[in-house]
N, C-alpha and C positions, 0 to 999 in steps of 0.2 A: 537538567542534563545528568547531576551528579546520580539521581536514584535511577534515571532511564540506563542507563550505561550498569549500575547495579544486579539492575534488575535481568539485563540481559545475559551478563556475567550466571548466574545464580540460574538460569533458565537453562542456558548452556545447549541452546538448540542447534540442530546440521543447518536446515538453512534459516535465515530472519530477511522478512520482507519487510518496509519502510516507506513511508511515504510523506510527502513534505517534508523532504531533505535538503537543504541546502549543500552546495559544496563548495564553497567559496574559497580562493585561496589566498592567503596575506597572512603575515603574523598581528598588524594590527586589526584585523576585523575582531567586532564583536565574535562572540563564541558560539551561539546560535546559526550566523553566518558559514562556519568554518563547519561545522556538525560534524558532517561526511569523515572530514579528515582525522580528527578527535577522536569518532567512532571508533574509525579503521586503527588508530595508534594504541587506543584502550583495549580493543578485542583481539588484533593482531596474537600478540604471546597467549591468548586464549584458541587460539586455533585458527581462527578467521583469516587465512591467509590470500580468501578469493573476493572479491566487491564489482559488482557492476551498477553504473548510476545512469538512469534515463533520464536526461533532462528534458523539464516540458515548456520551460520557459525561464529566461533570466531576467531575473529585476531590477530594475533599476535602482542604487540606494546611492547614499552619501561614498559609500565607499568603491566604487565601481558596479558594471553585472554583476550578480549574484544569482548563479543557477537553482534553482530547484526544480527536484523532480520526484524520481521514486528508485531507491538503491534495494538492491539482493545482497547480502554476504553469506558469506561458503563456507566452512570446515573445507567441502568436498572441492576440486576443479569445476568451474562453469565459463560455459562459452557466452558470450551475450550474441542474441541472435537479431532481426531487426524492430525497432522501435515503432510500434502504429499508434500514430494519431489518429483519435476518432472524428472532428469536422474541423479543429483549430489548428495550424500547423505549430513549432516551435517559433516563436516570439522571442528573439535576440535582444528585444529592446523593451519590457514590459514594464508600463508606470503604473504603479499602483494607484486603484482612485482612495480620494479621501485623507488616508493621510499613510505617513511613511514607512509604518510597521502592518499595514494591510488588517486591519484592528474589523473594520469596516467597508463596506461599500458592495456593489454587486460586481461579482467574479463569473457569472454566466459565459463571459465570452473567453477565460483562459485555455490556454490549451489543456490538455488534459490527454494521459498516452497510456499503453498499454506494452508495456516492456515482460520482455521474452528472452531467460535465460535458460539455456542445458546443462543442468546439473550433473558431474558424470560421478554416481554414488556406486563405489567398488565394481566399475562396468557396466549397472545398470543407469541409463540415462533417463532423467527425470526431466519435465519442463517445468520450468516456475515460470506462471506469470504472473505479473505484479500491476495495481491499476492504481489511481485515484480518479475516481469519477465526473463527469461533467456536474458542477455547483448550480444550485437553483435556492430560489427563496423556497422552495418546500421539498419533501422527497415522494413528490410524485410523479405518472411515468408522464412522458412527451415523448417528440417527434426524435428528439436528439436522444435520450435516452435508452426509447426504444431499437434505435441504428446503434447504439453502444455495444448497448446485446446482442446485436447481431453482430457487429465486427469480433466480440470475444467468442462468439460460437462458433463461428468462422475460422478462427484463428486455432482455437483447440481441438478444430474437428478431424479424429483419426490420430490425433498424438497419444502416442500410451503414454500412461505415467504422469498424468498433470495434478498440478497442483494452483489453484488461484485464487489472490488472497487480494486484500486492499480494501480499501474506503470508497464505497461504491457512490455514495452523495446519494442513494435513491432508498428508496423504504424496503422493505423485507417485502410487506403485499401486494408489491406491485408485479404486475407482468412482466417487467424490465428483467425482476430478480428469477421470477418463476421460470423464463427462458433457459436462466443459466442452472436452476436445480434441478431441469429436466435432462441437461444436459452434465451436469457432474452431481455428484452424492454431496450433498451439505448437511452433514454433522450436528449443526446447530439449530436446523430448521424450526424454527414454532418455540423455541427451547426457551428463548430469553426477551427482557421486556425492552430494554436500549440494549444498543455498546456505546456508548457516554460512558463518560466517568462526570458525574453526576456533582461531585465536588465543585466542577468548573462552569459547571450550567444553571438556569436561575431556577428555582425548585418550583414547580408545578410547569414548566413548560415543557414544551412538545418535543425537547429532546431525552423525556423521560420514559419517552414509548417509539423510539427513533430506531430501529436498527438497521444500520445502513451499511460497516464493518464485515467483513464475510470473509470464511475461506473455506473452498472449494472444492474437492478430488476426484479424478476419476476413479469409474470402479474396478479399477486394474490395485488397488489400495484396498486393505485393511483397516479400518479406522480402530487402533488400538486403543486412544485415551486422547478427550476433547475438552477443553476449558477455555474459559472468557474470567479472568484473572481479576478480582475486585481491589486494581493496584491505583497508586496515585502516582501515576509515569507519565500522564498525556491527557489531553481533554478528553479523546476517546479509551476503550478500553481494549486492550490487545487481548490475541485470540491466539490459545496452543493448540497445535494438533499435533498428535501420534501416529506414524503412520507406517506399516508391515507388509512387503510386498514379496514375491516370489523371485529370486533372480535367474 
């Protein structure tokens, strides 16, 4: 947490999208648990004075629910607009299988959302959307996957000013992704081998050629300057974009 929170600091971006965020509230929870709040208190004096958190489901721990989902924070004002679930609703009461730190097990049936905020940057209104994607033991496409992409095509279609970013669980070659790069401009396309952070994965596995991480824009956007950060903040690797548009 200590270099993630660094690192974002030292990035110093308008908006930061997040995903598998808890937001737990208690002084005695572990700190992992509390994330959200930690966040918001470290980056707060740094500008961040806006947060919206979509929970997609709360877990069950030793310590009470515990929400997680997928958070936006601002520099700029954002309104949070409605939260869609793609086939799983929110789950108030979610037991982890296997064991209590969710280390393990099959997550195929979690919910999984699609949270939509308006960013209002000096007048100009931006939409961010923020995902994490339905989990499978591979990142290939299916029936639910393929309805993912629709629901986010769906959702973007006719918005100017989008922006969509997240952990999609599905592969770059698959149709799923192709849907949404016919539909916004990706920056990254064809560009990179994972988004792992490689450090955390066992060396010669499949998540060495995995990328499943993505962000998005419409072509109402400039893409001034694009990078995937070879940092050691997170299992996967985070993605900066630059973006220049006309007001």
């Amino acid at each position: 947490m200590r270099e993630l929170i660094a690192f974002l600091r030292a990035q110093s971006a308008d908006i930061i999208a997040l995903q598998e965020v808890y937001d737990g509230d208690g002084i005695r929870l572990p700190r992992h648990y509390a994330f959200l709040s930690i966040l918001r208190r470290e980056l707060e004096p740094r500008g961040y004075a806006y947060c919206a958190f979509a929970p997609a489901f709360a877990m069950q721990s030793p310590y009470g629910p515990i929400p997680q989902g997928n958070a936006v924070l601002s520099r700029y004002p954002l309104t949070p607009q409605e939260t869609i679930f793609y086939d799983v609703p929110f789950d108030p009461f979610y037991q982890c299988p296997d064991d209590p730190e969710c280390t393990k097990g099959d997550f195929s049936r979690l919910p999984r959302n699609l949270q939509h905020v308006i960013v209002d940057v000096k007048g100009t209104l931006v939409h961010a959307f923020n995902t994490q994607g339905i989990w499978g033991t591979d990142g290939n496409d299916n029936k639910r996957r393929l309805k993912q992409s629709k629901i986010i095509c769906d959702a973007i279609a006719e918005q100017p000013h989008v922006i969509l970013s997240g952990d999609f669980n599905v592969a770059e070659s698959t149709e799923s992704i192709a849907m949404l790069q016919q539909a916004l401009h990706d920056p990254f396309q064809s560009k990179r081998t994972t988004s792992f952070n490689m450090r955390h994965k066992p060396a010669g596995s499949g998540f060495s050629t995995a990328v499943i991480d993505f962000v998005m824009v419409s072509r109402d956007f400039e893409v001034t300057h694009y990078e995937q950060p070879e940092i050691n903040v997170s299992d996967h690797l985070p993605q900066r974009v630059e973006l220049a548009f006309e007001s």
